[in-house]
Structures are given as structure tokens and as C-alpha cells.
C-alpha positions, -999 to +999 in steps of 0.1 A: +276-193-854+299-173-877+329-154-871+327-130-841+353-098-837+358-080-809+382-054-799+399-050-771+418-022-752+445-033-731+481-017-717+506-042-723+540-038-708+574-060-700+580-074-663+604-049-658+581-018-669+559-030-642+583-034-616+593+000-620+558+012-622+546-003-594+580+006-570+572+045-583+535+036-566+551+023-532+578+056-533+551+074-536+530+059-510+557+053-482+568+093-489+533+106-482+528+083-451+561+098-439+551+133-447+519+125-429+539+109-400+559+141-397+534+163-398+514+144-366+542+144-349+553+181-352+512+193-345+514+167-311+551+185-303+531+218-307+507+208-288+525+201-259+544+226-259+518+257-263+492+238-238+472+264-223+464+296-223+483+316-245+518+337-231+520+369-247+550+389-231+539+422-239+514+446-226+511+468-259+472+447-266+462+454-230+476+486-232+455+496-264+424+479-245+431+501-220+435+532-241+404+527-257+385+520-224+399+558-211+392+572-244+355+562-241+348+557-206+343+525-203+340+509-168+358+482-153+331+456-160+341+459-200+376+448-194+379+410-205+388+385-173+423+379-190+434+419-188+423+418-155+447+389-151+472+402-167+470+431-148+471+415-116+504+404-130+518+433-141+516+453-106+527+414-089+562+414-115+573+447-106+567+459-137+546+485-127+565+499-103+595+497-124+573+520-153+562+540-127+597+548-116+605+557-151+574+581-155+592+595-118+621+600-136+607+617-164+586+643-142+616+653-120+635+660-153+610+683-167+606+705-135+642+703-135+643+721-165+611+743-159+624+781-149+603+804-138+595+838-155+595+877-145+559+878-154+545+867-121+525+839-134+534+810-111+510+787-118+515+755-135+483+732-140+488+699-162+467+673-164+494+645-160+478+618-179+467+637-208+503+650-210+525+619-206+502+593-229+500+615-258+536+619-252+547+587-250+519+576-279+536+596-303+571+586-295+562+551-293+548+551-325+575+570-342+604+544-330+585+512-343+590+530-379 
């Protein structure tokens, strides 16, 4: 038949390079299932926790839906179930009686301060809401910054 070469490609290493090789592989291995065992766990702790709908503790997104809803004349059927909800909530909590207090407050201090002049005009006409939102808008708005 004659001679017959053939080449071959082949990795040759020791016993002990392949121990080490093949430990690096199961490191590797047992490291991302951990990772990926964390990981579940921490998305199932989330899960429990947050079930639900979401809690958001301040009014400043209904507030701006509301804003908007004024600023165009919207009616009541636009508003989304969960302001109306939330609304409910807000008069239930106190809260609104507790910012309507403040707004109270606010109004007796500027009549306090309001003085009458020799010119006989004693007539005062404000249109409360336009007054006290823009008010409180801008101050808001300036204290976040």
C-alpha cells in the first residue's frame, strides 16, 4: 500500500494543566449559577415586597394632572380611575384639610397686611385660584432648585 502521512492537530498538556483547566471551568460555572441564584432570589424578594399597585407618597403627579386638566378644561371623565382614588384618599387622610388650613392661614395673613387707601377705592376683587396656584407654582419651583 505504501507509506501513508497524515497530520494531526492535537493540544497536548500534563495531568496537572488539566486539572487546573478544568477546576477554572467548574469556578466558573458554580460562580455564575450563584450569580444567577442571587439574582432570582433578590427579583422574588422584590416581588413580594412591591406586590400591587404602586405607593407613590406624593401628590406632585396628580397635582400636575390636575393642573393641566384646569388649564384646559378638561372634565372629570379625563381623570384616570387611580387620581380619582388617590383623591378620595387625599380628602380621607386629612390631608386636605390640613392644605386647606395652610391656604387659610395664608389668606388671613394677606388681609392682615392689606391697608386701605385715602383714594376711596374699596374694592378688592381676586380671583383666588388664579392668585394662590401661580403663587405657589412659582415658589415651588424655585425651592426644588
Amino acid at each position: 500500500m505504501g507509506s501513508h502521512f497524515t497530520m494531526e492537530r492535537r493540544i497536548y498538556m500534563s495531568s496537572f494543566a488539566a486539572t487546573i483547566f478544568i477546576s477554572g471551568l467548574v469556578t466558573i460555572g458554580v460562580s455564575l449559577m450563584a450569580l444567577l441564584i442571587a439574582l432570582a432570589v433578590m427579583l422574588q424578594s422584590c416581588e413580594n415586597r412591591n406586590s400591587g399597585a404602586l405607593n407613590i407618597e406624593t401628590y406632585d403627579y396628580y397635582k400636575i394632572y390636575a393642573l393641566h386638566a384646569e388649564l384646559n378644561s378638561l372634565d372629570v371623565d379625563f381623570f384616570p380611575a387611580i387620581c380619582k382614588d388617590v383623591a378620595i384618599q387625599y380628602i380621607n387622610e386629612g390631608q386636605y384639610m390640613r392644605d386647606l388650613n395652610i391656604i387659610l392661614g395664608i389668606v388671613e395673613d394677606f388681609f392682615g397686611c392689606v391697608r386701605p387707601l385715602n383714594d376711596s377705592k374699596d374694592i378688592v376683587l381676586m380671583d383666588a385660584d388664579d392668585f394662590f396656584t401661580s403663587e405657589n407654582l412659582h415658589s415651588r419651583l424655585l425651592m426644588r432648585w
